[in-house]
Structure formats: structure tokens, C-alpha cells
Residue frames as a rotation matrix with the C-alpha (Angstrom) as fourth column:
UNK 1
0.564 0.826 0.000 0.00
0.826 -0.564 0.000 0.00
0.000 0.000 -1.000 0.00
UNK 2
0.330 -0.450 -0.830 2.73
-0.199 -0.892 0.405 2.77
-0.923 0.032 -0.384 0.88
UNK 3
-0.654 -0.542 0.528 4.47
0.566 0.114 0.817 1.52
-0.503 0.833 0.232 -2.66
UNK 4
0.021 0.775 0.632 1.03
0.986 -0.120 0.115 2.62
0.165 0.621 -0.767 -4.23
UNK 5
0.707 0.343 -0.619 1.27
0.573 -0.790 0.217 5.59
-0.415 -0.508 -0.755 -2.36
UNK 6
0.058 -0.642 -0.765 4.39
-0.248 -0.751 0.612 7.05
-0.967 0.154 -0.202 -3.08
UNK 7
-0.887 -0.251 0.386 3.80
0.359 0.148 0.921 6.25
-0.289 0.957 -0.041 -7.14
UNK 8
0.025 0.755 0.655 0.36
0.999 -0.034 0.000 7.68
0.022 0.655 -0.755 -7.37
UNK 9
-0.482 0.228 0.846 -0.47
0.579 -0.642 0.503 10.77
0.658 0.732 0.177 -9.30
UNK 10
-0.897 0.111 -0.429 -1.24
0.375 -0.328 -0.867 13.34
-0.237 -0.938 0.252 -6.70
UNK 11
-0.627 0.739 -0.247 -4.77
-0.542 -0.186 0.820 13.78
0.560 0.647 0.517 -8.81
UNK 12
-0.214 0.568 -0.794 -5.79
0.199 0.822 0.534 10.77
0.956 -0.043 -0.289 -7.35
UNK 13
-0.661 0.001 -0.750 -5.23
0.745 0.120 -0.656 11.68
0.089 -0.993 -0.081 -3.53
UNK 14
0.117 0.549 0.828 -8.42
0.295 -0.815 0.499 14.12
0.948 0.186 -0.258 -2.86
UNK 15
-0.726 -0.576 -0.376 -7.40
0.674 -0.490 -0.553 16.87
0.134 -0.655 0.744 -0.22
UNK 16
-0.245 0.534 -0.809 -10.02
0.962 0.032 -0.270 18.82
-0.118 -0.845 -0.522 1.33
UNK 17
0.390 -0.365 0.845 -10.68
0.074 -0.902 -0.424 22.84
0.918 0.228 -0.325 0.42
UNK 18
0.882 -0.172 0.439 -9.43
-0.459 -0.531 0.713 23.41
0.111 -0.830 -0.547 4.53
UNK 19
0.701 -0.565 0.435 -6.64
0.383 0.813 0.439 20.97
-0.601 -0.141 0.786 4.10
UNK 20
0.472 -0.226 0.852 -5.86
0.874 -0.005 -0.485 22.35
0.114 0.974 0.195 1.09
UNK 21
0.751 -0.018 0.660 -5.98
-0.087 -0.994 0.072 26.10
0.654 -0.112 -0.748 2.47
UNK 22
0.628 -0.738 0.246 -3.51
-0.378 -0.013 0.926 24.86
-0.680 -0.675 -0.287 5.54
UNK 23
0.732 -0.152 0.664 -1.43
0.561 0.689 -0.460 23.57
-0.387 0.709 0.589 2.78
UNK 24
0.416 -0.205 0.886 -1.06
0.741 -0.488 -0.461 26.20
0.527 0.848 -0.052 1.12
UNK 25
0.967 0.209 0.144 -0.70
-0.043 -0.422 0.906 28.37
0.250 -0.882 -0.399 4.32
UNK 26
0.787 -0.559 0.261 2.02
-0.001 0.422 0.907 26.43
-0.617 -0.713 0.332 5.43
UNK 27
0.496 -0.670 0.553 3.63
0.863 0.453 -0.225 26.54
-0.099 0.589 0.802 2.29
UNK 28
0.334 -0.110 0.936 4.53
0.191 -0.965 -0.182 30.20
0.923 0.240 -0.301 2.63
UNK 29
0.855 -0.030 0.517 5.79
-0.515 -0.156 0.843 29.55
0.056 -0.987 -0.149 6.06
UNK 30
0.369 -0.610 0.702 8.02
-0.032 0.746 0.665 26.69
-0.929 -0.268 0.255 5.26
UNK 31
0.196 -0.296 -0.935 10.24
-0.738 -0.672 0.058 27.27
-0.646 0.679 -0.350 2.35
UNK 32
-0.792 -0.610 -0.007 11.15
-0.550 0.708 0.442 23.60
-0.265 0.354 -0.897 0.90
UNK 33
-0.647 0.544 0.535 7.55
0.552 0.817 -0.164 22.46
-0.526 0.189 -0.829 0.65
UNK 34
-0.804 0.159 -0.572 5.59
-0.508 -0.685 0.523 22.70
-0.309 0.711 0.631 -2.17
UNK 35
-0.017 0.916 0.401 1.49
-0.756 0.251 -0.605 21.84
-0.655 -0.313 0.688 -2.26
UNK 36
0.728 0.640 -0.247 1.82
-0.572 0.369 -0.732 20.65
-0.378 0.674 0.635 -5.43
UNK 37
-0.279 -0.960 0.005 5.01
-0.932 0.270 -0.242 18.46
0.231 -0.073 -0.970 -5.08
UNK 38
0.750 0.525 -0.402 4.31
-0.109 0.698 0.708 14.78
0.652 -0.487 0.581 -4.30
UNK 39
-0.058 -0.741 -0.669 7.43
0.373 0.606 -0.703 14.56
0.926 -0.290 0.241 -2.77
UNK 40
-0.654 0.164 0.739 6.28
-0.631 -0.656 -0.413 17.56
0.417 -0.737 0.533 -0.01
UNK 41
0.122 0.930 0.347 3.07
-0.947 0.004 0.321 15.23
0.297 -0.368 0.881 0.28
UNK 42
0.631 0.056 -0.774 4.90
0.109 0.981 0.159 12.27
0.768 -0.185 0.613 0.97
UNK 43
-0.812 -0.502 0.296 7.27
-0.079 -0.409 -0.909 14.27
0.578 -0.762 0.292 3.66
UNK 44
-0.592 0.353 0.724 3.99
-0.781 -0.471 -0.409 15.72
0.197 -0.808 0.555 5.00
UNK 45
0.660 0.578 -0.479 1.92
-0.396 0.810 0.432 12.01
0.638 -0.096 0.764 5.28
UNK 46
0.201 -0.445 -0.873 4.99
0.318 0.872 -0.372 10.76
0.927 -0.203 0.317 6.64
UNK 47
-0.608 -0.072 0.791 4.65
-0.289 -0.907 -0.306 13.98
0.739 -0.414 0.531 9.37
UNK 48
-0.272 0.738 0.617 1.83
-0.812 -0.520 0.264 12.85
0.516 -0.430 0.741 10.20
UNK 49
0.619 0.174 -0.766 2.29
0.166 0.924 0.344 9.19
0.768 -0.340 0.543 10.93
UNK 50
-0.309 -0.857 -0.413 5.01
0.379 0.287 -0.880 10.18
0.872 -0.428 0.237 13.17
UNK 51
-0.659 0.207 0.723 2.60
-0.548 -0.791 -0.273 12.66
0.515 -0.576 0.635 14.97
UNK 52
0.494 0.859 -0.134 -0.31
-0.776 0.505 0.379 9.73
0.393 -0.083 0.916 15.18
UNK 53
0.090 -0.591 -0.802 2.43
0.523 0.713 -0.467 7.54
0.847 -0.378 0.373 16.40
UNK 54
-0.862 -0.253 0.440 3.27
-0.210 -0.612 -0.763 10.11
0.462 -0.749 0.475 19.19
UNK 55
-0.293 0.775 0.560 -0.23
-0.939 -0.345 -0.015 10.59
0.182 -0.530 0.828 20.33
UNK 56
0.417 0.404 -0.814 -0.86
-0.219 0.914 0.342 6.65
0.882 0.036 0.470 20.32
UNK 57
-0.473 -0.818 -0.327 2.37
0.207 0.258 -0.944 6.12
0.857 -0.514 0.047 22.37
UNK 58
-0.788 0.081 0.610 1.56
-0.524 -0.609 -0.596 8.87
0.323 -0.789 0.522 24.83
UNK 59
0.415 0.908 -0.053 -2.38
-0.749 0.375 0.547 7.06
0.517 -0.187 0.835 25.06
UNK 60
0.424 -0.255 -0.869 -0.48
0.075 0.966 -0.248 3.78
0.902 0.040 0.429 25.20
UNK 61
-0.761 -0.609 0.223 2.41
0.016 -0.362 -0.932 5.31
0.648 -0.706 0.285 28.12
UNK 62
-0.471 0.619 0.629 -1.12
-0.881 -0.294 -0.370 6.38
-0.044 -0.729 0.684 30.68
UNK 63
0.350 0.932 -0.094 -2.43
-0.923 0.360 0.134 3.26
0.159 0.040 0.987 30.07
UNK 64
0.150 -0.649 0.746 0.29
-0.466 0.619 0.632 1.10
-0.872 -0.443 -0.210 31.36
UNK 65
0.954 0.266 0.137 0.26
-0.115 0.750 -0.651 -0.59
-0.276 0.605 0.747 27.91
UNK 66
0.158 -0.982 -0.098 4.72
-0.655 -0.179 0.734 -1.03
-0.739 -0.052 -0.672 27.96
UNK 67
0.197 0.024 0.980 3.94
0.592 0.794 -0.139 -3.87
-0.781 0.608 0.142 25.20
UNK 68
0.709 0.373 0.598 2.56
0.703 -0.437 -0.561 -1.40
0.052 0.819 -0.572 22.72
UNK 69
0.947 -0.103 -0.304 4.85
-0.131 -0.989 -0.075 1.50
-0.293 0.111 -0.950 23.50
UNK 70
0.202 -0.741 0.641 7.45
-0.207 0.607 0.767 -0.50
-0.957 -0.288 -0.031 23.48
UNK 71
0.176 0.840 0.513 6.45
0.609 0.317 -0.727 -1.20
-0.773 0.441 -0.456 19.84
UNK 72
0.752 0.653 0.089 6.10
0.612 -0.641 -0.463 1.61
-0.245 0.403 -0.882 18.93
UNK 73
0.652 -0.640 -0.406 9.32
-0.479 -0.763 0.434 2.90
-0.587 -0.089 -0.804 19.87
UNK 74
-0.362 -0.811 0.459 10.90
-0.033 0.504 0.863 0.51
-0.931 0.298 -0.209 18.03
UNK 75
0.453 0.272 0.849 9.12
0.835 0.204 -0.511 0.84
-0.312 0.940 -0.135 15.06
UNK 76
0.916 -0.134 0.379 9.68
-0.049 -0.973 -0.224 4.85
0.399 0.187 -0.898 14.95
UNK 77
0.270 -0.943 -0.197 13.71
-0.491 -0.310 0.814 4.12
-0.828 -0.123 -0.547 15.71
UNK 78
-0.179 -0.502 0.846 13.79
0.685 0.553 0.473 1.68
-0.706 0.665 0.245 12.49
UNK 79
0.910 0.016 0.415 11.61
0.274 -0.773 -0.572 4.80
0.311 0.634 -0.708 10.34
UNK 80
0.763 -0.555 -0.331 14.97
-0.473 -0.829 0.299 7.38
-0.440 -0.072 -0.895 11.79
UNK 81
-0.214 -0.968 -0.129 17.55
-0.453 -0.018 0.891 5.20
-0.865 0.249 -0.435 10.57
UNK 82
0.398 0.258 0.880 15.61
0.858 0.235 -0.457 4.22
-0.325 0.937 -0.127 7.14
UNK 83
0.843 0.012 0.537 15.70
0.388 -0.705 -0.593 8.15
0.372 0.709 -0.599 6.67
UNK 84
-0.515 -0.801 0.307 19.32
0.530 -0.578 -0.620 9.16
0.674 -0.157 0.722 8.05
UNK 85
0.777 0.435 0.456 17.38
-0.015 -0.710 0.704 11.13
0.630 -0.553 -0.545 10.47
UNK 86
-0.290 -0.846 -0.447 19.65
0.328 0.351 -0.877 12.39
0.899 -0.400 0.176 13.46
UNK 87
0.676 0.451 -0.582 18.53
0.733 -0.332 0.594 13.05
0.075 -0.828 -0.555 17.09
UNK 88
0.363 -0.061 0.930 19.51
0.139 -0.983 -0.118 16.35
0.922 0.172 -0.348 17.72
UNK 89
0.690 0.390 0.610 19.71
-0.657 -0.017 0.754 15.68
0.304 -0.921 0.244 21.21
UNK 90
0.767 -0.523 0.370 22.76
0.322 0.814 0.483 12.95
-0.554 -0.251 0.794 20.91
């Protein structure tokens, strides 16, 4: 499914007019992304799994659930070293 994703025709993905408008918003805020780039829209999907991954964790973390977060954290350290990412912080 993400293969499909990052090859389809950004026609196909349908974006909201308020989605769109923060989009576009943001793009005038943030210099490197561009609405109508797929490569911005595969930056800014992949933004957002990392944010929906946060907010699971954090659910998971109050809910004693050390399986799942656990998980989690290991999934989101194999995404940083897929992309070269560096902790800032090390």
C-alpha cells in the first residue's frame, strides 16, 4: 500500500478545500515544501504518521500498555535510521 502511495499521481489523492488552504498556508511559512510536489506530500503524510504515532504512544504510556509502547518505539527508531534522520539531542 505505501508503494502505491508514493507512485500515485497526486490527482488521485483528494485533499479537502481546509486541508488544502492549511497547505497552502504552510507553504509560505516553510520554504522547501511545495502543495503541489508529491514529494512535499509524501514528507507531509509521513509527518503525520510520526505525529499519530506520538499521540498513540503517549495514550499507550497512561495506560500502562509497555507492550505497545514499546512497539512503537521501536518501530519509529527503524523509520529514523531508514531516513538518516539524526537526534539532535545525541
Amino acid at each position: 500500500m505505501l508503494i502505491l502511495l508514493s507512485i500515485m499521481a497526486l490527482e488521485v489523492i483528494e485533499i479537502s478545500a481546509k486541508h488544502k488552504d492549511l497547505l497552502s498556508r504552510l507553504s509560505e511559512l516553510i520554504p522547501d515544501l511545495d502543495p503541489d510536489a508529491p514529494a512535499s506530500v509524501q514528507r507531509i503524510f509521513g509527518l503525520g504518521l510520526i505525529a499519530l504515532t506520538m499521540q498513540v504512544t503517549n495514550r499507550a504510556r497512561q495506560q500502562q500498555q509497555d507492550a505497545l509502547v514499546d512497539e512503537l518505539g521501536a518501530l519509529a527508531r527503524e523509520m529514523v535510521a531508514a531516513e538518516s534522520w539524526e537526534d539532535p539531542e545525541s
